[in-house]
mmCIF file as gemmi writes it, N, C-alpha and C atoms, coordinates in Angstrom:
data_model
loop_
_atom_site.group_PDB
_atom_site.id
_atom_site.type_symbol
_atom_site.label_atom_id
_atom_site.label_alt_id
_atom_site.label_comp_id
_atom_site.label_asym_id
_atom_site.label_entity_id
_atom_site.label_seq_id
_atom_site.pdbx_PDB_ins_code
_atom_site.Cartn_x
_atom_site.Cartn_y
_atom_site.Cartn_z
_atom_site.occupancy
_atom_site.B_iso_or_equiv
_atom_site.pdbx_formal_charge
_atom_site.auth_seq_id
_atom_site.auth_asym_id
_atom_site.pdbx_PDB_model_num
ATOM 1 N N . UNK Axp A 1 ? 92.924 84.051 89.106 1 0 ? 1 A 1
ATOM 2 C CA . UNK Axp A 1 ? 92.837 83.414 90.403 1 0 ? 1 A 1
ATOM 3 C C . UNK Axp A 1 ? 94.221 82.931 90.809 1 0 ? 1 A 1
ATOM 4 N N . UNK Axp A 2 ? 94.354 83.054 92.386 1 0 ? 2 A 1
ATOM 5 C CA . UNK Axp A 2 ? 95.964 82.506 92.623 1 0 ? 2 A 1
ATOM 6 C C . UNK Axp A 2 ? 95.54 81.663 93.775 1 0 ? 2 A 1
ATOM 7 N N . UNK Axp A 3 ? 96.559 81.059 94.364 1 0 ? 3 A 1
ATOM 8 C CA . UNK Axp A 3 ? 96.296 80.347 95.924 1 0 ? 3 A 1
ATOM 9 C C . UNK Axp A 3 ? 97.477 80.778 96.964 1 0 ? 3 A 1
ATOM 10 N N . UNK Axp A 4 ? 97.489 80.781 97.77 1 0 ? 4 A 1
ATOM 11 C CA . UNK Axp A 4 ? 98.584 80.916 98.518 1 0 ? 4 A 1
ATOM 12 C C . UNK Axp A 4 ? 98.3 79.728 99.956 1 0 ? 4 A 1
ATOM 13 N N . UNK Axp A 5 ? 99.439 79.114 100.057 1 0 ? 5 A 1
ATOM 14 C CA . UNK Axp A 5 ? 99.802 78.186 101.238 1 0 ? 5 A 1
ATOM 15 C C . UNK Axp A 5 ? 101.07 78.627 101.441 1 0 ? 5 A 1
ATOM 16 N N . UNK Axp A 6 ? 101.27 78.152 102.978 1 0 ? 6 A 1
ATOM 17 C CA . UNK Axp A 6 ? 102.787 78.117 103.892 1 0 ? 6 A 1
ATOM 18 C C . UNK Axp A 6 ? 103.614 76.824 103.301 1 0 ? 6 A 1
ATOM 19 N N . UNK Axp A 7 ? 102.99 76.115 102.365 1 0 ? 7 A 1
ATOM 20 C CA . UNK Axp A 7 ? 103.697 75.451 101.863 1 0 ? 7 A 1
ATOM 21 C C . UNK Axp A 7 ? 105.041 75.436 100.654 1 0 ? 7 A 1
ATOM 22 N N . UNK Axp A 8 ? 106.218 75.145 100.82 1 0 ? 8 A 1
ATOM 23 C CA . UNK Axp A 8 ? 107.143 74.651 100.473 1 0 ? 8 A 1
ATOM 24 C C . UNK Axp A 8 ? 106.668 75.157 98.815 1 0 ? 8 A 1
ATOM 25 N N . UNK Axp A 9 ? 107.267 75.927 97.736 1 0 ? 9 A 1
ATOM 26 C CA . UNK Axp A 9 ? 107.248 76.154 96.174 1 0 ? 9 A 1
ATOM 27 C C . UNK Axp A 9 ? 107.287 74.497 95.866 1 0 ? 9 A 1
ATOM 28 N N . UNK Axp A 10 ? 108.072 73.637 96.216 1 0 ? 10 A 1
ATOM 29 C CA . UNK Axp A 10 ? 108.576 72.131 95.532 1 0 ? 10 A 1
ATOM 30 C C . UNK Axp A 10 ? 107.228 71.662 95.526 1 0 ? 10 A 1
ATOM 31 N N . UNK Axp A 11 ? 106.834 71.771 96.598 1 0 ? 11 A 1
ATOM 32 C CA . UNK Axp A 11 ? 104.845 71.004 97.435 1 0 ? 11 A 1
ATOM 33 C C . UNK Axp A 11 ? 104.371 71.522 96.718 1 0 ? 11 A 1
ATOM 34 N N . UNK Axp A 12 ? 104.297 72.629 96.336 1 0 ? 12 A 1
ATOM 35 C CA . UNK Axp A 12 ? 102.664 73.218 95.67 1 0 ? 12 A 1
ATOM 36 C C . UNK Axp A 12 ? 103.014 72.635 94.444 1 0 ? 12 A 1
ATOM 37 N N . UNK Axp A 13 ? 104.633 72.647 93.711 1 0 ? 13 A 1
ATOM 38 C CA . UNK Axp A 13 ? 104.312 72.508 92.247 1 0 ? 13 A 1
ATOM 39 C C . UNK Axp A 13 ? 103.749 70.566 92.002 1 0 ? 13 A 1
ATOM 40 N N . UNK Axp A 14 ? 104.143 69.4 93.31 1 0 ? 14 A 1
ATOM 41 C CA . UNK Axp A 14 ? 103.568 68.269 93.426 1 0 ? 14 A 1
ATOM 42 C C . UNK Axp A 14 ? 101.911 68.774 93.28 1 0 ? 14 A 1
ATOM 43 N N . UNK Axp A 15 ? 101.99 69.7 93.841 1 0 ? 15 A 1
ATOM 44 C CA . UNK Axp A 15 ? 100.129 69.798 93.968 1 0 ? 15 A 1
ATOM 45 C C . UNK Axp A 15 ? 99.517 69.651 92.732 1 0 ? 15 A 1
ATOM 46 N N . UNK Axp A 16 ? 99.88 70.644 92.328 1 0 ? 16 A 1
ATOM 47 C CA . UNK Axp A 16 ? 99.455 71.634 91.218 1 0 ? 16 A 1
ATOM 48 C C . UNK Axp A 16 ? 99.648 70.14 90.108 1 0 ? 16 A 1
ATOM 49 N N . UNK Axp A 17 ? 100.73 69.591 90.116 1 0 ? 17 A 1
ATOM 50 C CA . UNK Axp A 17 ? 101.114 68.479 89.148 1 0 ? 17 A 1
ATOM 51 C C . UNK Axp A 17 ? 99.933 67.371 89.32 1 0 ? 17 A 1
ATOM 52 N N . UNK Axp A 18 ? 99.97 66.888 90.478 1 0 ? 18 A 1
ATOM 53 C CA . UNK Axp A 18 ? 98.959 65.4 90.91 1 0 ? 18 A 1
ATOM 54 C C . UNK Axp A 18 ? 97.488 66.231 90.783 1 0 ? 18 A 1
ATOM 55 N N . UNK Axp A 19 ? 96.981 67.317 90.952 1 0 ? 19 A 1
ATOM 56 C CA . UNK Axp A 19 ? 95.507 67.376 91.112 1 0 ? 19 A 1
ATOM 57 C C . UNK Axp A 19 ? 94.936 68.46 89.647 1 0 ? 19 A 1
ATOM 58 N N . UNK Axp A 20 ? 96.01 68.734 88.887 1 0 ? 20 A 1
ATOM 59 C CA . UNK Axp A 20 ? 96.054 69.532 87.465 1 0 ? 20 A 1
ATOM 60 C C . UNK Axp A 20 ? 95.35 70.835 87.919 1 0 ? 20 A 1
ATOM 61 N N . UNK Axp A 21 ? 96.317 71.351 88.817 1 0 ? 21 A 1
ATOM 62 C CA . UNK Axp A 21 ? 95.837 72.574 89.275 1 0 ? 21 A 1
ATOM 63 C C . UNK Axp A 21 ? 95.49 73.978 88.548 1 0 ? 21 A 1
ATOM 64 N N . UNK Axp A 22 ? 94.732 74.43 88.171 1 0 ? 22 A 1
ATOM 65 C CA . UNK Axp A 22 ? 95.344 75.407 86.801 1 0 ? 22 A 1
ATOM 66 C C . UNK Axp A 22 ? 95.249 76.913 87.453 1 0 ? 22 A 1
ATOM 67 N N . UNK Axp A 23 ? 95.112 77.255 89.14 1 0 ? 23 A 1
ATOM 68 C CA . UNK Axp A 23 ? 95.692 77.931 89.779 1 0 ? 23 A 1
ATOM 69 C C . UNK Axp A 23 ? 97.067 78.353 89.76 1 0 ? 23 A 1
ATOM 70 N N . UNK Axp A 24 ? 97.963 79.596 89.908 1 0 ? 24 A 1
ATOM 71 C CA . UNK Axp A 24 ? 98.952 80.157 90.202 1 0 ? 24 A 1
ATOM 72 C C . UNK Axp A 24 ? 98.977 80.156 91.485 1 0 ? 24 A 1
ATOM 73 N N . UNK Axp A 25 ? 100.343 79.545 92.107 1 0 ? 25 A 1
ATOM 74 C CA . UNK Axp A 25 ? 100.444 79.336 93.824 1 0 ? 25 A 1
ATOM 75 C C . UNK Axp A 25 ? 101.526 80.137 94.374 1 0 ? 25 A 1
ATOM 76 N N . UNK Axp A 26 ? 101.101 80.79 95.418 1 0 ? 26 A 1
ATOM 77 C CA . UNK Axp A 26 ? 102.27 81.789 95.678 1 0 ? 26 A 1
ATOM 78 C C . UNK Axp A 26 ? 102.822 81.186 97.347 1 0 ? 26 A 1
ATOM 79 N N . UNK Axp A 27 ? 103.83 80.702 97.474 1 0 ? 27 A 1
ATOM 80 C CA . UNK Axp A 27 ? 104.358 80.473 98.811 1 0 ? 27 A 1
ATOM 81 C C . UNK Axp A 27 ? 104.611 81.37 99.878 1 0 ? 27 A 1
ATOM 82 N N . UNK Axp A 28 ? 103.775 81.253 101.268 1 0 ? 28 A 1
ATOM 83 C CA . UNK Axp A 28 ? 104.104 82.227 102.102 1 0 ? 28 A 1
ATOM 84 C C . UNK Axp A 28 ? 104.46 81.155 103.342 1 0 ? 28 A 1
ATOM 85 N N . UNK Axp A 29 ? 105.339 80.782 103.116 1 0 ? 29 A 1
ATOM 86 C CA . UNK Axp A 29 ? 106.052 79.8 104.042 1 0 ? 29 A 1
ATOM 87 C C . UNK Axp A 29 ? 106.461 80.232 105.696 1 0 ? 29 A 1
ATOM 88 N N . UNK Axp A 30 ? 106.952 81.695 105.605 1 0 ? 30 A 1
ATOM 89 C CA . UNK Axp A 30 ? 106.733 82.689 106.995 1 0 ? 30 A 1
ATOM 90 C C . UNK Axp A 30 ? 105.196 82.528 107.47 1 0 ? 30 A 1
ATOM 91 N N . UNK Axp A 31 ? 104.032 82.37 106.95 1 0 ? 31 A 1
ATOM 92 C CA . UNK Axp A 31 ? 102.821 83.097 107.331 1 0 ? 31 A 1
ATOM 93 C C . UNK Axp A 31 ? 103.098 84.059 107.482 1 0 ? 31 A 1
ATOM 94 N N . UNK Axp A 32 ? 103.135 85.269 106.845 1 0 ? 32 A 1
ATOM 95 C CA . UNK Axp A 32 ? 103.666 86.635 106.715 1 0 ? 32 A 1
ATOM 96 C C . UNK Axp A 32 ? 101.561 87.15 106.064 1 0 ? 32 A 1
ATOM 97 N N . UNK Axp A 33 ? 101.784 86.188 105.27 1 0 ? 33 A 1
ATOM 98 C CA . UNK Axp A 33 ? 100.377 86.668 104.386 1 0 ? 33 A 1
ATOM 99 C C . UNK Axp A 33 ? 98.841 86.477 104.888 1 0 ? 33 A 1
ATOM 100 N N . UNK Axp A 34 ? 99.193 85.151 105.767 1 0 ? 34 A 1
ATOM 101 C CA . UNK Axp A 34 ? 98.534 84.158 106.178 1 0 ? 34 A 1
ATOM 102 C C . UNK Axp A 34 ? 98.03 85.6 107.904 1 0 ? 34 A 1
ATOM 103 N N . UNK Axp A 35 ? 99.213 85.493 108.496 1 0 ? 35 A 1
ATOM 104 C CA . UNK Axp A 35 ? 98.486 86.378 109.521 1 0 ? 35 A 1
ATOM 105 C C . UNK Axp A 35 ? 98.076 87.953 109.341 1 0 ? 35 A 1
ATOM 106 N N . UNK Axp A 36 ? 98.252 88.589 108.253 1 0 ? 36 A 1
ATOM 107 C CA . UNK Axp A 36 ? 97.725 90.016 107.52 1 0 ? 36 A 1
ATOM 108 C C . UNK Axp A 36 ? 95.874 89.546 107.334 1 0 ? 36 A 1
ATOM 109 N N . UNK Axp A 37 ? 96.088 88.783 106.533 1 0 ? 37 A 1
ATOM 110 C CA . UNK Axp A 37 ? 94.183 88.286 106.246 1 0 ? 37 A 1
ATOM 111 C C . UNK Axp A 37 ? 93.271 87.751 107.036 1 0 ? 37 A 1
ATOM 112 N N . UNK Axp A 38 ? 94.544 87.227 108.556 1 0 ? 38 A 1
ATOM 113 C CA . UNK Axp A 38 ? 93.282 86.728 109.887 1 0 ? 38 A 1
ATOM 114 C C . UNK Axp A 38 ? 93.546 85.374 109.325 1 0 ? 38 A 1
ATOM 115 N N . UNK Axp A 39 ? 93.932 84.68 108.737 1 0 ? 39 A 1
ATOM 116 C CA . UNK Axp A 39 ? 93.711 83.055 108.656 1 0 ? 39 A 1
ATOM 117 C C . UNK Axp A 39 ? 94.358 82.144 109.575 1 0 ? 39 A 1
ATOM 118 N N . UNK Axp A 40 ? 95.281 82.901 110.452 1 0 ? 40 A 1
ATOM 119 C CA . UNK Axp A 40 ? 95.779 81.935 111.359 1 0 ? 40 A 1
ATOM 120 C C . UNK Axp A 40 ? 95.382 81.877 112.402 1 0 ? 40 A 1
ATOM 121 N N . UNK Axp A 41 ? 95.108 80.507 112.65 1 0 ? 41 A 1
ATOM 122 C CA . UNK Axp A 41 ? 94.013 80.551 114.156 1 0 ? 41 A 1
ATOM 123 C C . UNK Axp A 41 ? 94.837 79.391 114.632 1 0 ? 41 A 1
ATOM 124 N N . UNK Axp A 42 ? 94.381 79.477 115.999 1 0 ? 42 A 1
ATOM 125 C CA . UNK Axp A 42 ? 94.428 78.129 117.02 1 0 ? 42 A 1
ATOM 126 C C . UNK Axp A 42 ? 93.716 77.119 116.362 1 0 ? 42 A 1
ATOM 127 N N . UNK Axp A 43 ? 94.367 75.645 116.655 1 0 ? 43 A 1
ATOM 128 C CA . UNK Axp A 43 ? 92.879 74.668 115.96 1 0 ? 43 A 1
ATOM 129 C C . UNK Axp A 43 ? 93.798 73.437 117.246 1 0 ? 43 A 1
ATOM 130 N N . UNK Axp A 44 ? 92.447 72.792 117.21 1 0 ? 44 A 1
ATOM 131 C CA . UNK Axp A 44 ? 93.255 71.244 118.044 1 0 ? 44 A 1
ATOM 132 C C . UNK Axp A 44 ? 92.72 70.633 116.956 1 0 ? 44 A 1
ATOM 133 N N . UNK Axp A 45 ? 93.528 69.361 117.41 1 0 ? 45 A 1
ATOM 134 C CA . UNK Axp A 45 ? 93.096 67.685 116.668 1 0 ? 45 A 1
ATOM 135 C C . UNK Axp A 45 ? 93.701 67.006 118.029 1 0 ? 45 A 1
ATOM 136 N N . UNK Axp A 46 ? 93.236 66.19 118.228 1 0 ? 46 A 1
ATOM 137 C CA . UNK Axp A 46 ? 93.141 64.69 119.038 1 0 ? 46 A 1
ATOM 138 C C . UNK Axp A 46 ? 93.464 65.912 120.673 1 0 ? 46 A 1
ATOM 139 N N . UNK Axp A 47 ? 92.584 66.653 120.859 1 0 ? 47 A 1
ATOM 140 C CA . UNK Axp A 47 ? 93.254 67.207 122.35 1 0 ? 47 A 1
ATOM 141 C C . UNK Axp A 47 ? 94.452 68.091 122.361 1 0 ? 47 A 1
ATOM 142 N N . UNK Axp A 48 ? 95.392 68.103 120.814 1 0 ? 48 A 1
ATOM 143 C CA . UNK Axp A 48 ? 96.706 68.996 121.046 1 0 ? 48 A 1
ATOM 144 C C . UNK Axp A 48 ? 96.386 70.431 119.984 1 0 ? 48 A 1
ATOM 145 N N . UNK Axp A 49 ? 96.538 71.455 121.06 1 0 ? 49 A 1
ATOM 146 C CA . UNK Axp A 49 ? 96.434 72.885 120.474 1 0 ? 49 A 1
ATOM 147 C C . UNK Axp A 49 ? 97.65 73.17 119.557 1 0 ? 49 A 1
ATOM 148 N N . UNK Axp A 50 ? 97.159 74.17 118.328 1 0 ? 50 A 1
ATOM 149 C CA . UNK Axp A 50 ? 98.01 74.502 117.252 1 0 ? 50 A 1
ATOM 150 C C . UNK Axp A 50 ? 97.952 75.907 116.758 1 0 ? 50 A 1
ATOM 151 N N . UNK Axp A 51 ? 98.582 75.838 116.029 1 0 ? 51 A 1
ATOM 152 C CA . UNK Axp A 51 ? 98.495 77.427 114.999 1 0 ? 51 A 1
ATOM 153 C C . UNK Axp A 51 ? 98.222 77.081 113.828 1 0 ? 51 A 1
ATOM 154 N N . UNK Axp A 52 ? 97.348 76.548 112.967 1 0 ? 52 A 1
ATOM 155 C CA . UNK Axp A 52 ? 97.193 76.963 111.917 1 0 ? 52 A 1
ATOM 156 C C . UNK Axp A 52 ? 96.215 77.326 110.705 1 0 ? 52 A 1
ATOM 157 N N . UNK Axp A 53 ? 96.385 77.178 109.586 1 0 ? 53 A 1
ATOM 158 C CA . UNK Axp A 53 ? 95.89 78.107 108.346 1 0 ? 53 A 1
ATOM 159 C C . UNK Axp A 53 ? 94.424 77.621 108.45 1 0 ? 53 A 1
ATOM 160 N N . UNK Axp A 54 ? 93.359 78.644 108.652 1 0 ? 54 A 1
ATOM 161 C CA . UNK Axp A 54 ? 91.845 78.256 108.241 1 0 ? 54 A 1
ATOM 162 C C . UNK Axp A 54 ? 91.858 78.247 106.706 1 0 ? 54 A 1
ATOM 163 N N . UNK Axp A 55 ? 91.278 76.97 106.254 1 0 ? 55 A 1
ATOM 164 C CA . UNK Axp A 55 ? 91.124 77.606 104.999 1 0 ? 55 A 1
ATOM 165 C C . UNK Axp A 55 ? 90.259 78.756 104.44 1 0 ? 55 A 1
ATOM 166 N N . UNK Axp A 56 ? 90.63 79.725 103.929 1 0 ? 56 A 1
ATOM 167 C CA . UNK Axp A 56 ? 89.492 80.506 103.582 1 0 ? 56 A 1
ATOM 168 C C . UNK Axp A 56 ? 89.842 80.816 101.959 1 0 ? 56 A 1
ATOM 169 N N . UNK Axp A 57 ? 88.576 81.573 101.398 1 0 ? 57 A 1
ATOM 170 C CA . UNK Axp A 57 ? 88.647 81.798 100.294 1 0 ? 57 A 1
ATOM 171 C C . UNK Axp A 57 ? 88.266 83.743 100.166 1 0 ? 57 A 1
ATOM 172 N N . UNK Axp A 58 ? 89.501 84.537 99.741 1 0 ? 58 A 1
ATOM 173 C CA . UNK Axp A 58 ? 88.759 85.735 99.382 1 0 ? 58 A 1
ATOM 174 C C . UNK Axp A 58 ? 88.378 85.99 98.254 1 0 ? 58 A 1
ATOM 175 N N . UNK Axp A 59 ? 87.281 86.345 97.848 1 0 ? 59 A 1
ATOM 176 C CA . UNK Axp A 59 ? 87.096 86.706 96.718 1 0 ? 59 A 1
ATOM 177 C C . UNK Axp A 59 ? 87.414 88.4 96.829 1 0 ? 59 A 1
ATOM 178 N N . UNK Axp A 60 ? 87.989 88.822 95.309 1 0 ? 60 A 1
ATOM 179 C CA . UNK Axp A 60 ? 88.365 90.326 95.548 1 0 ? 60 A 1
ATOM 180 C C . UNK Axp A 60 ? 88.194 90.835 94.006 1 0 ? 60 A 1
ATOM 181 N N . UNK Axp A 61 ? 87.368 91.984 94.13 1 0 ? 61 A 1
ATOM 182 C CA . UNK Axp A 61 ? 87.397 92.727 92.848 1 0 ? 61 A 1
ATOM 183 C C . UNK Axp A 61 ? 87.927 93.337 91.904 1 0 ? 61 A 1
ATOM 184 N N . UNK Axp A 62 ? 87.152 93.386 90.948 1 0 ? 62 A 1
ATOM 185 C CA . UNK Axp A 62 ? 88.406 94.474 89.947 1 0 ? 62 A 1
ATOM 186 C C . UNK Axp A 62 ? 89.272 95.676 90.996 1 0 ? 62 A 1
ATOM 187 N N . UNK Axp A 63 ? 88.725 96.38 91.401 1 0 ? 63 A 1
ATOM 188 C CA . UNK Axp A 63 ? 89.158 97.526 92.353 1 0 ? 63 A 1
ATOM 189 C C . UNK Axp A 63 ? 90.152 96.955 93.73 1 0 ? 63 A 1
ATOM 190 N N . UNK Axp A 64 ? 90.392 95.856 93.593 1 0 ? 64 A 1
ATOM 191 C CA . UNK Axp A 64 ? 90.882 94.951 95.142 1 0 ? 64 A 1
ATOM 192 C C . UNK Axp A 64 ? 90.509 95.334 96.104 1 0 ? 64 A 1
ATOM 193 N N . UNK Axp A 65 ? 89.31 95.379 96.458 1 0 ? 65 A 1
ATOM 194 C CA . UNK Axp A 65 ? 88.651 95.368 97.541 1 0 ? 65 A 1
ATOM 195 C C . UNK Axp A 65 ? 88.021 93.825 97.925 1 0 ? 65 A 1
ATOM 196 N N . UNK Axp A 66 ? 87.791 93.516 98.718 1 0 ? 66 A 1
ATOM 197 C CA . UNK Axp A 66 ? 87.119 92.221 99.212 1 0 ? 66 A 1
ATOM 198 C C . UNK Axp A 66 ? 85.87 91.958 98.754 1 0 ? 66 A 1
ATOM 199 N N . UNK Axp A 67 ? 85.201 90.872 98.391 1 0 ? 67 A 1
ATOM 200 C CA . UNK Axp A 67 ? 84.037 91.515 97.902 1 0 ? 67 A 1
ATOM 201 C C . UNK Axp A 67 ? 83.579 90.271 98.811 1 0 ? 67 A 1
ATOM 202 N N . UNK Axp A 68 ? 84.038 88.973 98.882 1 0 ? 68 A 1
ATOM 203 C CA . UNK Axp A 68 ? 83.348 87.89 99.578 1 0 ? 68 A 1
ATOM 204 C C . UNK Axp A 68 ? 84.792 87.101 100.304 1 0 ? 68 A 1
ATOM 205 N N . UNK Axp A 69 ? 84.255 86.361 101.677 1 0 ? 69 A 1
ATOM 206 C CA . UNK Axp A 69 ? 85.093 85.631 102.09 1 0 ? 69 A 1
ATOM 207 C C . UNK Axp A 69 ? 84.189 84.482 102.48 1 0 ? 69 A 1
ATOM 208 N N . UNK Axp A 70 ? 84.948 83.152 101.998 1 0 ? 70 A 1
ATOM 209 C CA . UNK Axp A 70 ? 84.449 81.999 102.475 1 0 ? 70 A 1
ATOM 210 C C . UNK Axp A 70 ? 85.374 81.387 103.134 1 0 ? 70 A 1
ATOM 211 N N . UNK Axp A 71 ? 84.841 80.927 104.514 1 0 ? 71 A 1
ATOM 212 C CA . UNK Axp A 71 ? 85.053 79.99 105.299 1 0 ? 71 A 1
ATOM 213 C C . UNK Axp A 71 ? 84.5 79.105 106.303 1 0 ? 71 A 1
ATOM 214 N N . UNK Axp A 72 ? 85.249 78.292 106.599 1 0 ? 72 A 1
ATOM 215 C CA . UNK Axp A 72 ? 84.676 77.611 107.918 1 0 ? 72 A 1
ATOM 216 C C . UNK Axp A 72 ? 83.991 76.426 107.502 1 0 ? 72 A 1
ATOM 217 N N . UNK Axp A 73 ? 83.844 76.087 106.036 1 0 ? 73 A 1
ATOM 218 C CA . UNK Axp A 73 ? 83.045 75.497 105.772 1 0 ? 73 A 1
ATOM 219 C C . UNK Axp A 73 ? 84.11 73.858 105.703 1 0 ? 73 A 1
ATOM 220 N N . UNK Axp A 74 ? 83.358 72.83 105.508 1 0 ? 74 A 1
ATOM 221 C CA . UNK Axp A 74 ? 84.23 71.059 105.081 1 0 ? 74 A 1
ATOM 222 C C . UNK Axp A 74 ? 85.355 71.632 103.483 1 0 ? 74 A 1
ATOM 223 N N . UNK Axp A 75 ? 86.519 71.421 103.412 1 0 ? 75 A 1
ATOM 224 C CA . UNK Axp A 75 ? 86.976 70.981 102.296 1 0 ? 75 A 1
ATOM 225 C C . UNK Axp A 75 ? 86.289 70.845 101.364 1 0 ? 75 A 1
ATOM 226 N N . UNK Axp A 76 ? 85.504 69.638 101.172 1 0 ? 76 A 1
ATOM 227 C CA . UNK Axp A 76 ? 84.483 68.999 99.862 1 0 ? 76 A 1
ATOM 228 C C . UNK Axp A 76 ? 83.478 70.251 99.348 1 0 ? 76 A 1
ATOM 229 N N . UNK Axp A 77 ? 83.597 71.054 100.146 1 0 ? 77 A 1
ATOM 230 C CA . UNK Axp A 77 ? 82.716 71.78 100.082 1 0 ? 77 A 1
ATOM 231 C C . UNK Axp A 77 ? 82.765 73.218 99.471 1 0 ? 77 A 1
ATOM 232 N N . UNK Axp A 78 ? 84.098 73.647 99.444 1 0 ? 78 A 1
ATOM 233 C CA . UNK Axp A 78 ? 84.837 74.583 99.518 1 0 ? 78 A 1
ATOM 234 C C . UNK Axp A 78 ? 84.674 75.078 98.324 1 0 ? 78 A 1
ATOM 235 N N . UNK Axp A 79 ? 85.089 74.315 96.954 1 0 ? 79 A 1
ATOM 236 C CA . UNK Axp A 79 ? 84.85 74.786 95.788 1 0 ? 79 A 1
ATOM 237 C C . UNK Axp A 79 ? 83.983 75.3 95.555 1 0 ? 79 A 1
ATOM 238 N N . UNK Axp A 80 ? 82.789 74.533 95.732 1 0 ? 80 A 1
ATOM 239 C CA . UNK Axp A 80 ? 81.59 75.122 95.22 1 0 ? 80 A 1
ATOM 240 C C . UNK Axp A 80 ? 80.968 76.235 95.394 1 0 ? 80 A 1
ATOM 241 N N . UNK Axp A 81 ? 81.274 76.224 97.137 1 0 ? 81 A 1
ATOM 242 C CA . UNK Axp A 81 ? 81.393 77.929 98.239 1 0 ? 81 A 1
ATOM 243 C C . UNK Axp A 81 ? 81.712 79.044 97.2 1 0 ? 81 A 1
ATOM 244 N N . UNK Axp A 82 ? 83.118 78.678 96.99 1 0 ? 82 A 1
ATOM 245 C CA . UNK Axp A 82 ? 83.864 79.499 96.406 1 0 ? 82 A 1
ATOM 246 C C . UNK Axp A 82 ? 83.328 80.243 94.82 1 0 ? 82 A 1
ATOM 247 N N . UNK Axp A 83 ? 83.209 79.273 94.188 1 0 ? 83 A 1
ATOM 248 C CA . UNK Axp A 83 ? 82.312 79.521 93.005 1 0 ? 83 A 1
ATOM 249 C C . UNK Axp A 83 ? 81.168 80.203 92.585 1 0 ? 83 A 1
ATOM 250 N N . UNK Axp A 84 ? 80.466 79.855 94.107 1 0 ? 84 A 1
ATOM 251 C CA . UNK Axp A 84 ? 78.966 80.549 93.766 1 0 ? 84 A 1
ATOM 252 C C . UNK Axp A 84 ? 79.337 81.633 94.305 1 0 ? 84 A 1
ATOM 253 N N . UNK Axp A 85 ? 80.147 82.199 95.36 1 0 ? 85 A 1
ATOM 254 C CA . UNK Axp A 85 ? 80.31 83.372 95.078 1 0 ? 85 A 1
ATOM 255 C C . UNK Axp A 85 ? 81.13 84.502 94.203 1 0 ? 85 A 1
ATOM 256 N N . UNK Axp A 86 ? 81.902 83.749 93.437 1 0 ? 86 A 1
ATOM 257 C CA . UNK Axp A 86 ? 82.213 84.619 91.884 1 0 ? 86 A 1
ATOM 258 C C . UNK Axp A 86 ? 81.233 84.759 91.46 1 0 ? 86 A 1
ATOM 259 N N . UNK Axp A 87 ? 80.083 83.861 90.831 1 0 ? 87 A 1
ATOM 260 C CA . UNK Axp A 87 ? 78.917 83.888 90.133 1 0 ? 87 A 1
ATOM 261 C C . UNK Axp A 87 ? 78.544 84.581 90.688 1 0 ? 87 A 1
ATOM 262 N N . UNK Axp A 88 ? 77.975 85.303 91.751 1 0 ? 88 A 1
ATOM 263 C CA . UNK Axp A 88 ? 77.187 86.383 92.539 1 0 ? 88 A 1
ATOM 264 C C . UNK Axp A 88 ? 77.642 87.927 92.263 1 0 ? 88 A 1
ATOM 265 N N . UNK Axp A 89 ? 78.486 87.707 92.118 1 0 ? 89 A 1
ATOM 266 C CA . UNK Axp A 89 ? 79.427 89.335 92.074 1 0 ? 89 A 1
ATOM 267 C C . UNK Axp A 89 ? 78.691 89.859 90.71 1 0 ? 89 A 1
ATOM 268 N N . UNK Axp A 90 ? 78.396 91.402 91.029 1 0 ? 90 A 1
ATOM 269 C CA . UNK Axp A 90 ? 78.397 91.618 89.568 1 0 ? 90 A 1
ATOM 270 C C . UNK Axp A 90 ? 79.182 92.531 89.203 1 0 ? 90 A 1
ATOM 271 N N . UNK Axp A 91 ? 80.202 91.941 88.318 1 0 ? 91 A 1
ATOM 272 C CA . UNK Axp A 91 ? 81.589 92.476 87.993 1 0 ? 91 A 1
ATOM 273 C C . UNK Axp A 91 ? 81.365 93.574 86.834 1 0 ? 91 A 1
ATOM 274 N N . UNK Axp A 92 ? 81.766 94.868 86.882 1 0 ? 92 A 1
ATOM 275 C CA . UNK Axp A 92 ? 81.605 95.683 86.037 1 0 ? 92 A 1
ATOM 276 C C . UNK Axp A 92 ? 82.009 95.25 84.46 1 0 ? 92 A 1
């Protein structure tokens, strides 16, 4: 499993440090990666329009094909999303 954010290598390795991340984080600080997979969208907060990262989760197979994408869903929520659909796959 890896993660990728537009965030800063220094940021992710704080991340990875404060929340004992045991993910591999790959920086796409361009959104280079971020707009190939569709994750960059418009979003507002308080009335002001933006550009950025939906969180999503792909899940992808032995073969790298896509097998599940989660999104859209709360943060808190996300893991678990994410999880039950590894558990679902049936991986050769």
């Amino acid at each position: 499993m890896l993660g990728i954010s537009p965030d800063k290598p220094s940021a992710q390795k704080k991340f990875q440090e404060k929340y004992k991340f045991p993910f591999s984080l790959l920086s796409d600080i361009d959104k280079t990666v971020a707009k190939q997979f569709g994750v960059l969208k418009e979003k507002s907060m308080y009335g002001r329009k933006y550009m950025g990262i939906e969180r999503t989760t792909f899940v992808i197979g032995p073969e790298g094909k896509i097998a599940g994408i989660i999104s859209g869903i709360k943060a808190d929520e996300h893991a678990a999303a994410a999880l039950a659909a590894l558990k679902a796959q049936k991986w050769p």
